[in-house]
N, C-alpha and C positions, 0 to 999 in steps of 0.2 A: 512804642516802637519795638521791633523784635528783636531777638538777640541772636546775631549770626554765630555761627557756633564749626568750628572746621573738626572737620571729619578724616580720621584715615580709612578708606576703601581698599589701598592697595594689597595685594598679596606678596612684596616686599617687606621685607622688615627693612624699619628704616634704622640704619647707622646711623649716621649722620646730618641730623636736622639740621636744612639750612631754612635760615630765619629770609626773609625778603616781603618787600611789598607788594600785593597784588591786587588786584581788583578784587571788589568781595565778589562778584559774580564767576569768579573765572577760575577753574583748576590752580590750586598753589602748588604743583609740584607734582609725583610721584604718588598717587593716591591719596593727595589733599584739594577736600572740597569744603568750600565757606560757604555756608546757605542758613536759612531758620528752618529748612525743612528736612528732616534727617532720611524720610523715604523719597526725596530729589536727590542728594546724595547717595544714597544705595541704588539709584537709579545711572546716576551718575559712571559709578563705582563698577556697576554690571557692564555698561556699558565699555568702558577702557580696557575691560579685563578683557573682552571678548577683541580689540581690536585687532591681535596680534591674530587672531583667525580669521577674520575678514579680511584681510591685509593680506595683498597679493604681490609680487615682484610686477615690475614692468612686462608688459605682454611681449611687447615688442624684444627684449632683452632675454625673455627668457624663451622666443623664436629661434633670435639670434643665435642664443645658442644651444639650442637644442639641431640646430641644421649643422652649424660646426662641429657638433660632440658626433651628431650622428651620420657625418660626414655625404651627408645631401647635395650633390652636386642639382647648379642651376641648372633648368629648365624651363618645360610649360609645359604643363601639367592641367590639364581638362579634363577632370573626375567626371562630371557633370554632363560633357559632350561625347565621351565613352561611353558612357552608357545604355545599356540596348530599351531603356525602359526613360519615361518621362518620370520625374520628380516633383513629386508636389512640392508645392509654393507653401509660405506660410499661412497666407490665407488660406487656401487648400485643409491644411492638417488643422488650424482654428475652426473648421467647419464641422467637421468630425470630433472633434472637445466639445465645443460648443450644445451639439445635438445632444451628445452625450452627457455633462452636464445639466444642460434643462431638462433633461426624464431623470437622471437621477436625483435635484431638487423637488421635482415632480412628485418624483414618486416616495421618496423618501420624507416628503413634508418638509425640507431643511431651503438656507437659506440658498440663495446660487454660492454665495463664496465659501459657505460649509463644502456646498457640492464640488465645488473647482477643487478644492482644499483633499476632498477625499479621493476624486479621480487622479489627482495630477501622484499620491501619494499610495495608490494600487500599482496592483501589477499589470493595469490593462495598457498604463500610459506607455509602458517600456515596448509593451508588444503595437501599441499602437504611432510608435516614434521609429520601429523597424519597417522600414517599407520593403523587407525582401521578403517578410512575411508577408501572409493573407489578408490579418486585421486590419490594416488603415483602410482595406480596397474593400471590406465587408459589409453587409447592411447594418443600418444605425439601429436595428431592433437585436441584432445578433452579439453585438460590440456593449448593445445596454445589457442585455440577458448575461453575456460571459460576467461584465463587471459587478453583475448582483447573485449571481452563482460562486465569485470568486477564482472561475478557472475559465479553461477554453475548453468552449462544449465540443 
């Protein structure tokens, strides 16, 4: 049988070790993990550290008051019906990734999700997420050529 062995991960120093029972599977605390495997622990470990930056406030509350701070009186507000121009849909702009994507797996020999990975992570995605620019409305050979040139031709 193996020998579960607890682990400090945390980037706290601990003061004050409190002793308590826990499940061997389960976080004992502040950067203590019981396991027999010490890189499930540093996994563990990476993990919690990181929570405090995934970790968002309530959306709804931080609306709330961001409308009170910036003192946003009610309304109706139809961004979308103002408009003088139709707005692609999400389907729409998936269509144009997508093209885009399969030639640059294409042509690059790499996988699709290397390729999503590389386009979403250029600078064509930002120009192509602007719809008051040209590029979302541009041909799918022109939008592939900018993003393997690196700029807009």
């Amino acid at each position: 049988m193996a020998v579960m062995t607890v682990y400090h991960g945390g980037y706290m120093p601990v003061e004050h070790l409190e002793i308590r029972k826990g499940r061997n599977t389960k976080d004992f605390g502040t950067g203590f993990y019981c396991t027999v495997i010490k890189e499930q622990a540093q996994r563990w470990a990476k993990r919690y550290d990181l929570a405090d930056v995934y970790h968002s406030d309530n959306i709804e509350q931080v609306s709330d008051d961001f409308i009170r701070e910036a003192d946003i009186k009610q309304g109706n507000f139809d961004n979308v019906g103002e408009c003088e121009y139709a707005i692609p849909s999400h389907w729409d702009i998936g269509k144009v990734y997508k093209r885009l994507i399969k030639s640059v797996a294409s042509e690059k020999n790499i996988s699709v999700v290397d390729a999503l990975m590389e386009v979403y992570h250029s600078f064509i995605s930002d120009k192509i997420d602007d719809y008051n620019s040209s590029v979302y409305y541009e041909n799918p050979s022109y939008i592939f050529e900018c993003f393997m040139q690196d700029k807009i031709l």
